[in-house]
Structure formats: structure tokens, C-alpha cells
C-alpha positions as CSV (number, residue, x, y, z in Angstrom):
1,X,7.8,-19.3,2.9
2,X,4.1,-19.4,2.1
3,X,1.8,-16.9,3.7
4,X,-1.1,-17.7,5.5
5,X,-4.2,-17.2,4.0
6,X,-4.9,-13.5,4.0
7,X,-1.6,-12.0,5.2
8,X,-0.5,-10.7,1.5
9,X,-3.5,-8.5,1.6
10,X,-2.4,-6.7,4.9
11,X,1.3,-7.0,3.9
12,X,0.4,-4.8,0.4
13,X,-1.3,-1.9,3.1
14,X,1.3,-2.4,5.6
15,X,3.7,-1.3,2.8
16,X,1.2,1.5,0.7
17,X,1.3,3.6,4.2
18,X,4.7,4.7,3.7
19,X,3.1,6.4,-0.1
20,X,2.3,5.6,-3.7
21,X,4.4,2.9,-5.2
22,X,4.6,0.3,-7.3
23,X,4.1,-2.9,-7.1
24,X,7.8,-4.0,-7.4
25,X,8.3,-1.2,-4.8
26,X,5.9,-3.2,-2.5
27,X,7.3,-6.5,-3.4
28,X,11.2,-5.0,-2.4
29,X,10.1,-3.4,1.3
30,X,8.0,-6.2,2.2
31,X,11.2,-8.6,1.4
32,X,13.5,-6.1,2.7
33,X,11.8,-5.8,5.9
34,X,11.1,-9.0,6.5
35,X,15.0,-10.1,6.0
36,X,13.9,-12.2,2.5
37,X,12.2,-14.9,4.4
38,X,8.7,-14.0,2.9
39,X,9.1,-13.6,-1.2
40,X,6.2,-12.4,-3.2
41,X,5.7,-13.5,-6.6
42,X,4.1,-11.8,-9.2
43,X,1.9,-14.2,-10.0
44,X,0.2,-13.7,-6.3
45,X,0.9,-9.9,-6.2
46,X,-0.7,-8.2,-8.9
47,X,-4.2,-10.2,-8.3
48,X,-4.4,-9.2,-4.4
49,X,-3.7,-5.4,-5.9
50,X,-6.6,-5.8,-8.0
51,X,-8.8,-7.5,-5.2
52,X,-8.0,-4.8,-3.0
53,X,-9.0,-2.0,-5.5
54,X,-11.8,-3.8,-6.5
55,X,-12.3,-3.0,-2.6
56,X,-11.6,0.2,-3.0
57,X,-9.1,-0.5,-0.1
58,X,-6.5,1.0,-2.9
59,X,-6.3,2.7,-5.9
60,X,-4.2,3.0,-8.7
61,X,-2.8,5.2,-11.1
62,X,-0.2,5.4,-14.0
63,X,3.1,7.4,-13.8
64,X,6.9,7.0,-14.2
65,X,9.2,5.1,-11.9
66,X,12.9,6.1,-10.9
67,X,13.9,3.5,-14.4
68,X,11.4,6.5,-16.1
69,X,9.5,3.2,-17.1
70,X,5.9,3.7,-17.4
71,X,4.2,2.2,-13.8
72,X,0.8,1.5,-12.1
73,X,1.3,3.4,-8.3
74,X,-0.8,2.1,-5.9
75,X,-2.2,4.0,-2.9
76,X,-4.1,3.0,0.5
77,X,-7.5,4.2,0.5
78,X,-9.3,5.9,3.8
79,X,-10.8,2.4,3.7
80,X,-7.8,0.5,3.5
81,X,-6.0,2.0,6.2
82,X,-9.2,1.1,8.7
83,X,-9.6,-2.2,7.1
84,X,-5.1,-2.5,7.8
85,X,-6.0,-1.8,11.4
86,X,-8.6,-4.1,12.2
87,X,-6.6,-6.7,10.3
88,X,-3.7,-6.2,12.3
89,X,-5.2,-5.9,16.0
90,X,-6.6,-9.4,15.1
91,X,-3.5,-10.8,13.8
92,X,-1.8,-9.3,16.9
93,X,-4.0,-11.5,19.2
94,X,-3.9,-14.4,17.3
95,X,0.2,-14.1,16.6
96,X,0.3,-13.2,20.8
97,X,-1.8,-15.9,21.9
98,X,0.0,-18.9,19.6
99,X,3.5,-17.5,21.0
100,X,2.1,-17.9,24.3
101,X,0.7,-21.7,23.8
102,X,4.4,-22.0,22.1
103,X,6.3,-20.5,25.4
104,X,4.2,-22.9,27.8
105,X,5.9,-25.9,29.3
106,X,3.6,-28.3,28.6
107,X,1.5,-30.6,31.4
108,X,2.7,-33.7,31.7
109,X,-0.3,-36.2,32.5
């Protein structure tokens, strides 16, 4: 399924609040928790982590992962976790009122 424009962005926070990890870590929970309908492909992953530390929303930093492979961690930032919340209280709204326009019987004319 494709995301909508600006939802990989909040995903990658969504998922950095639980701790560091890397980005195959994000890629997994986001997958796992939304029951593999939305994949992420490295090709769109690794540039939103850079956008968003160019944002300073994240930041990164080397270390080892459980493989003891060499990996870039990636941490939410004071600002990312505000910028996470604003994001999410809008798509909240918007996500509430399209569920309700989809729940409506519609008027016949």
C-alpha cells in the first residue's frame, strides 16, 4: 500500500518513541504493527531519516546491532516528539472526519 504523502515521516517517530533503533528496526515494528499491509522500502526509508535529521526531529549515531553488525541508531529529538504530536492530533481529525463522511447514509436527491 502506498502512504499518503507525509505519513512515513510520522510513522519513523511513531516508532523512535519506543528508543534508539535502527532503521531495519523501524521498518520491522511499523510492518509488524500494522499487520504487513504498509511495507517500507529502503529506497523511501533512509531519505525521510535523513530529512528528519536534517530537521533535527532525529539524530543518529553508529553502534552495534543484536547481528553485532555495525548500524546507524536513530533517536526522536525533543523536537520530534512535539512535531509527532501535532502531526498526529491533525491526522486524528482528518482520519475521524473521513470515517465519518464514510459511515453516513448518503441523501438521496
Amino acid at each position: 500500500m502506498d502512504l499518503p504523502q507525509g505519513t512515513l515521516a510520522i510513522l519513523i517517530l511513531k516508532a523512535l518513541l519506543a528508543g534508539p533503533t535502527h532503521g531495519y528496526g523501524i521498518a520491522r515494528w511499523v510492518e509488524d504493527t500494522a499487520g504487513d499491509i504498509v511495507r517500507i522500502e529502503e529506497g523511501s526509508l533512509y531519505p525521510a531519516l535523513r530529512r528528519l535529521e536534517d530537521k533535527a526531529l532525529v539524530r543518529s549515531s553508529w553502534g552495534l546491532s543484536q547481528n553485532k553488525r555495525r548500524a546507524r541508531f536513530y533517536t526522536i529529538t525533543a523536537a520530534g516528539r512535539k512535531h509527532l504530536r501535532d502531526e498526529v492530533d491533525g491526522w486524528l481529525r482528518y482520519t475521524n472526519a473521513i470515517a465519518q463522511v464514510l459511515r453516513a447514509a448518503p441523501a438521496m436527491a
